[in-house]
VEXZARO-247746 format. One record per residue: z, x, y of N, C-alpha, C in turn; residue in three letters; chain. Coordinates in steps of 0.2 Angstrom, whole numbers, padded with zeros to 4 digits. Atoms other than C-alpha are relative to their C-alpha. Layout:
+-------+-------+-------+-------+-------+-------+-------+-------+-------+-----+----+
:  n.zz :  n.xx :  n.yy : ca.zz : ca.xx : ca.yy :  c.zz :  c.xx :  c.yy :  aa : ch :
+-------+-------+-------+-------+-------+-------+-------+-------+-------+-----+----+
:     Z :     X :     Y :     Z :     X :     Y :     Z :     X :     Y : ALA :  A :
...
+-------+-------+-------+-------+-------+-------+-------+-------+-------+-----+----+
//
This chain:
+-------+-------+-------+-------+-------+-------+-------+-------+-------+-----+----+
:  n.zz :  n.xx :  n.yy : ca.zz : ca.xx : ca.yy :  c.zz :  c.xx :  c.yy :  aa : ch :
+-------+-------+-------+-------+-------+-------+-------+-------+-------+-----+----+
:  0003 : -0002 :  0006 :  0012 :  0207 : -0044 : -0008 :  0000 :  0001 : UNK :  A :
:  0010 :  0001 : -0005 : -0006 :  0200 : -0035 : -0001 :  0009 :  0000 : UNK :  A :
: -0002 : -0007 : -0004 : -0005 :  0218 : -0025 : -0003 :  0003 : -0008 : UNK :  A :
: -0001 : -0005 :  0004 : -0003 :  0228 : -0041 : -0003 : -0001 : -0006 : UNK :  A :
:  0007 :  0003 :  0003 : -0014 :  0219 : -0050 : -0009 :  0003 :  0005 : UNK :  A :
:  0004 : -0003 : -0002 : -0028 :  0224 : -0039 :  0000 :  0004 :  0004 : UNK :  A :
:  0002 : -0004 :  0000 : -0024 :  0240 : -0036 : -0002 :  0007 : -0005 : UNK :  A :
:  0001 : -0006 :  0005 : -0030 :  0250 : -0048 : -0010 : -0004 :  0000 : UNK :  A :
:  0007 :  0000 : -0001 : -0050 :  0253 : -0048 : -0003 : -0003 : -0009 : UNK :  A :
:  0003 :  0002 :  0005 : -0054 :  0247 : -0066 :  0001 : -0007 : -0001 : UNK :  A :
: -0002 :  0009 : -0002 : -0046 :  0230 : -0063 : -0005 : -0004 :  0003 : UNK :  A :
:  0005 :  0004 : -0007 : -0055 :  0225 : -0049 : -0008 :  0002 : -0004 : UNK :  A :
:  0008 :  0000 :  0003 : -0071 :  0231 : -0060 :  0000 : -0007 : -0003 : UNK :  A :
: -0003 :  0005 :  0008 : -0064 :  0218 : -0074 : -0004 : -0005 :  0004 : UNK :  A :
:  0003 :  0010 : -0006 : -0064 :  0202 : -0061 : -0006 :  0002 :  0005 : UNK :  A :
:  0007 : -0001 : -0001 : -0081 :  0210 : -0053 : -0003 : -0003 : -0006 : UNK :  A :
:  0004 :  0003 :  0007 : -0088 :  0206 : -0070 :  0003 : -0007 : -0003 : UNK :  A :
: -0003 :  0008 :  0004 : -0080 :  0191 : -0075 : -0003 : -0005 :  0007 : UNK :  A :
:  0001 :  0007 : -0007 : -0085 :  0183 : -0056 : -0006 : -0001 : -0003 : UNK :  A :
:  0008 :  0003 :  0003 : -0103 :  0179 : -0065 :  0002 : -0004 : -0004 : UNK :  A :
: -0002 :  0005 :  0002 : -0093 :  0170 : -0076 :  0002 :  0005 : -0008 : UNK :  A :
: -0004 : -0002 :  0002 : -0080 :  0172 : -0092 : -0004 :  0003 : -0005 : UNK :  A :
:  0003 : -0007 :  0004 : -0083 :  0188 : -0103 :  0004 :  0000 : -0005 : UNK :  A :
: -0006 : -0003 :  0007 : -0075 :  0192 : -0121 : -0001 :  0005 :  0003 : UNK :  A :
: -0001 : -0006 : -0001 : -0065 :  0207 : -0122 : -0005 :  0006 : -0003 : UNK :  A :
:  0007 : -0006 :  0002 : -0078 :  0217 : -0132 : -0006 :  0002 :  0008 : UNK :  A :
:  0006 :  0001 : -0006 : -0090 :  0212 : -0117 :  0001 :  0008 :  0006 : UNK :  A :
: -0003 : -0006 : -0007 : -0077 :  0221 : -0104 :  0000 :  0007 : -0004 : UNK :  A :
:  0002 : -0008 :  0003 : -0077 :  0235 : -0117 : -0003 :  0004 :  0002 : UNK :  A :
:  0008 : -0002 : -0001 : -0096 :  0239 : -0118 : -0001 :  0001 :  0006 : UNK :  A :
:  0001 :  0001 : -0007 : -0094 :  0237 : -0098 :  0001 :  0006 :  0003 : UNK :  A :
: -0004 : -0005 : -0004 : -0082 :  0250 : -0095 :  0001 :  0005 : -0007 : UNK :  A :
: -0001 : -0005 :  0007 : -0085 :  0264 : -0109 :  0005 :  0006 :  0000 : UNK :  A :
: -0004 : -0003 : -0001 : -0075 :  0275 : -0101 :  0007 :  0000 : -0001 : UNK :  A :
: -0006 :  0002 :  0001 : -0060 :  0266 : -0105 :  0000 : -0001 : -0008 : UNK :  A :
: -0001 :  0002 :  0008 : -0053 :  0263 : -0126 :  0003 : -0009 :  0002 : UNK :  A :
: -0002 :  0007 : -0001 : -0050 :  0245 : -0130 :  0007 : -0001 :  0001 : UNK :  A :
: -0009 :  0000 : -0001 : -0030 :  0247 : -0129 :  0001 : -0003 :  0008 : UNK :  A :
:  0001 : -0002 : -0011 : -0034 :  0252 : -0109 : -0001 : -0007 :  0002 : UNK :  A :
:  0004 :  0006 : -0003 : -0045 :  0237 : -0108 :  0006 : -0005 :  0000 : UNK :  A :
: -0005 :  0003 :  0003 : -0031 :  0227 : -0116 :  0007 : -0001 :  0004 : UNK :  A :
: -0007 :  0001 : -0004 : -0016 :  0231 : -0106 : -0003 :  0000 :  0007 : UNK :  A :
:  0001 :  0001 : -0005 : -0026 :  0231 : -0090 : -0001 : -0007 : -0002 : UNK :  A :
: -0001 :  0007 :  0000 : -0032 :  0211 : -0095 :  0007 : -0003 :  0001 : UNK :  A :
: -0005 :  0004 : -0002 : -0013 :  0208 : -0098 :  0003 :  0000 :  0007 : UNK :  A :
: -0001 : -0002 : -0008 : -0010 :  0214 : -0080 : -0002 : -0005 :  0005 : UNK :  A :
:  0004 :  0007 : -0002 : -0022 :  0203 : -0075 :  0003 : -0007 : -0002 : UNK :  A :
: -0004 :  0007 :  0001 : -0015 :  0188 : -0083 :  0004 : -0002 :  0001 : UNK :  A :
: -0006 :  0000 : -0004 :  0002 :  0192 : -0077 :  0000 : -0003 :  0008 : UNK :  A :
:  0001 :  0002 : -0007 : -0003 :  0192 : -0060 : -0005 : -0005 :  0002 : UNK :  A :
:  0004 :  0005 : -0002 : -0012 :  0175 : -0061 : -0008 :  0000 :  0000 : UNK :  A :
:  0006 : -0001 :  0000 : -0028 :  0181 : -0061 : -0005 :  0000 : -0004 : UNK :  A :
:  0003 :  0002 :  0007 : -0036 :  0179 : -0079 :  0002 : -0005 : -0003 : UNK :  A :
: -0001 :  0004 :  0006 : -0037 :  0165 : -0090 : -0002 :  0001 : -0009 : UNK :  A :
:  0001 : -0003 :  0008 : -0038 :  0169 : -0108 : -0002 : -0007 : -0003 : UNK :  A :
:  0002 :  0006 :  0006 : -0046 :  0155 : -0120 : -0002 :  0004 : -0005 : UNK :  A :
:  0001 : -0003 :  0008 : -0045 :  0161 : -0139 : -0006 : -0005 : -0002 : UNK :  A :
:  0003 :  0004 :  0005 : -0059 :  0153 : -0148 : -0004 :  0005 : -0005 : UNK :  A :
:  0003 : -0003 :  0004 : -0060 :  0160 : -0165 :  0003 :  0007 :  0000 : UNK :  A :
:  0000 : -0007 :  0002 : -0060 :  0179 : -0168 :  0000 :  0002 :  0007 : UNK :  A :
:  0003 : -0004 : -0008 : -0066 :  0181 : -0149 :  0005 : -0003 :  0006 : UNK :  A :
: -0005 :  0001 : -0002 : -0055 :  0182 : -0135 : -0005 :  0000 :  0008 : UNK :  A :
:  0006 :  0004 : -0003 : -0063 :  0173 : -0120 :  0004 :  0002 :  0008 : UNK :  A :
: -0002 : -0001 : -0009 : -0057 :  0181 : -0100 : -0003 : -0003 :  0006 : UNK :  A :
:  0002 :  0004 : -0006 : -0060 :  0169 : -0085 :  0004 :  0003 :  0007 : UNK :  A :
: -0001 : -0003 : -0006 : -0059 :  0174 : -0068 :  0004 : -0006 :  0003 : UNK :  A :
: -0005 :  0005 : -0005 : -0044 :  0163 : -0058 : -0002 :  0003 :  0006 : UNK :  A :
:  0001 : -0003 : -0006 : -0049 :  0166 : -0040 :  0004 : -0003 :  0004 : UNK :  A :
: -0004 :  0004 : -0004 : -0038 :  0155 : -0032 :  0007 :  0004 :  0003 : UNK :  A :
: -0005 : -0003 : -0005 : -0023 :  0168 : -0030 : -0003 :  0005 :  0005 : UNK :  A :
:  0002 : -0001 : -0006 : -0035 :  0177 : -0021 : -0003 : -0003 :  0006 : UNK :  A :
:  0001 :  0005 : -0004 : -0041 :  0164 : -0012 :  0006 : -0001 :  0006 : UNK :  A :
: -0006 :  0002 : -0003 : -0024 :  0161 : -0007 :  0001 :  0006 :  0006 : UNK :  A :
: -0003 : -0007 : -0003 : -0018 :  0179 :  0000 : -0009 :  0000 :  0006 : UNK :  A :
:  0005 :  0001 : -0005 : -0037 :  0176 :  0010 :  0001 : -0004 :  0006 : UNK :  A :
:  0000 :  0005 : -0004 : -0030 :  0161 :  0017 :  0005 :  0002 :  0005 : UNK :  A :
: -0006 : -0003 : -0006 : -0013 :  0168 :  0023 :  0000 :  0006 :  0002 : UNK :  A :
: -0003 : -0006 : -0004 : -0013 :  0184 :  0027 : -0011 :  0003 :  0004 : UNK :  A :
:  0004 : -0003 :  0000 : -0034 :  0192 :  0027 : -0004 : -0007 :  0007 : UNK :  A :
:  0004 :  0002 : -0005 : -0042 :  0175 :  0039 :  0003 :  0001 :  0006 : UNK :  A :
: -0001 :  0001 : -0009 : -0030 :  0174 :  0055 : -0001 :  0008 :  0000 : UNK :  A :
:  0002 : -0008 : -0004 : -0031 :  0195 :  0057 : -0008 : -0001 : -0002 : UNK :  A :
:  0006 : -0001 :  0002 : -0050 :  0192 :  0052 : -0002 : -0005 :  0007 : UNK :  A :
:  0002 :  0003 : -0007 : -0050 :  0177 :  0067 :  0002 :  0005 :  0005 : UNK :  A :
: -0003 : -0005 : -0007 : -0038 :  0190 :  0078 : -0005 :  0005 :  0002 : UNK :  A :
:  0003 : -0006 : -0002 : -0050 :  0204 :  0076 : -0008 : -0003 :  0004 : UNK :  A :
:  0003 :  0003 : -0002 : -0065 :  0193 :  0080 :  0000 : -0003 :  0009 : UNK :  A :
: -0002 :  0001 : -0006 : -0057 :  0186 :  0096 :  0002 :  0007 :  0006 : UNK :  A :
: -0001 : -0005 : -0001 : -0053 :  0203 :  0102 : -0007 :  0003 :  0001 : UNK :  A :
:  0007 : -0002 : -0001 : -0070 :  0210 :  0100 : -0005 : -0005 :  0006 : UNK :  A :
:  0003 :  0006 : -0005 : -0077 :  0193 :  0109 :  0003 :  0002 :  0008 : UNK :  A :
: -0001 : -0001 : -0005 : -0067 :  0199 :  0124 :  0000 :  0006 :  0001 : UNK :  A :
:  0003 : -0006 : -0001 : -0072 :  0215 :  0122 : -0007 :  0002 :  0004 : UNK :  A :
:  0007 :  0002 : -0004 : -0088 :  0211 :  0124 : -0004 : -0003 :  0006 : UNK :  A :
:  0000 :  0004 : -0004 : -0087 :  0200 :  0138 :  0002 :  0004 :  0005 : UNK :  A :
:  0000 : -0004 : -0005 : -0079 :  0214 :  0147 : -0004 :  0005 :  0001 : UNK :  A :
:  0006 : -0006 : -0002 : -0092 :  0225 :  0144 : -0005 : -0002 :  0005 : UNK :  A :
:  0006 :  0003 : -0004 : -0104 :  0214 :  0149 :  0000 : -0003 :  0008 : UNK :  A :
: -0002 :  0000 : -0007 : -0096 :  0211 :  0166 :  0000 :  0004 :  0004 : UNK :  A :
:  0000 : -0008 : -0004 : -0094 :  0227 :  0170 : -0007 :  0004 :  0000 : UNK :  A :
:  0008 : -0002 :  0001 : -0113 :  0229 :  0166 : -0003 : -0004 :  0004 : UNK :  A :
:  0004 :  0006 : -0004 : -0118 :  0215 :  0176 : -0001 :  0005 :  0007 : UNK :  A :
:  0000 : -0003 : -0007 : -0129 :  0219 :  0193 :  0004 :  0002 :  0003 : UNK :  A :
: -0006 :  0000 : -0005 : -0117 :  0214 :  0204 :  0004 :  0006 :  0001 : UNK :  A :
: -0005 : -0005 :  0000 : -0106 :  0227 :  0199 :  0000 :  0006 :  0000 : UNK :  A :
:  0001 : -0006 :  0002 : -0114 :  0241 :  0197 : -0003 :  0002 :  0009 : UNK :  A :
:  0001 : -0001 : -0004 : -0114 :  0252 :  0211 : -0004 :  0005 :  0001 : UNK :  A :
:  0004 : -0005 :  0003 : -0127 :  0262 :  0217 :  0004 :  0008 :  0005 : UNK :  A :
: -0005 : -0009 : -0002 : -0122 :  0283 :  0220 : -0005 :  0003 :  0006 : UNK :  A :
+-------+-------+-------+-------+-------+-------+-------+-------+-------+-----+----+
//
């Protein structure tokens, strides 16, 4: 649900604007004019679905908080060890270049 929650491009607008801190729905509206409030609306419950919104009612006004923790998570297990793997790869990339660039090695033609 994570995933398909933040595959769609208006979404990920939503939780951009809520990371400064929690937004009423009018807010996201005004934000994204492009969209009617239904849209806005059923894109929030998506979001809430998939853990990622917190709704607080008070009053009239309907109060959207950013949960970053499921992405947090999906950071932790899947996006740092291929973020260490490609770093360590690179590191010995580099390390052969630089070997193979070193004097010694280079021979003259």
């Amino acid at each position: 649900m994570l995933f398909k929650a933040l595959g769609h491009r208006a979404r990920r607008r939503m939780l951009d604007l809520m990371k400064d801190g929690p937004k009423t729905t009018g807010a996201l509206c005004e934000a994204l004019p492009e969209l009617d409030r239904c849209t806005v609306m059923q894109h929030l419950r998506v979001l809430e679905a998939a853990g990622l919104v917190i709704v607080e009612r008070c009053g009239r006004e309907r109060w959207n908080h950013l949960d970053a923790l499921p992405i947090h998570a999906v950071h932790e297990r899947w996006i740092g060890p291929y973020a260490a793997y490609a770093v360590n790869m690179l590191n010995q990339l580099k390390h052969a270049v630089e070997e193979d660039a070193a004097p010694s090695n280079i021979q003259n033609i």
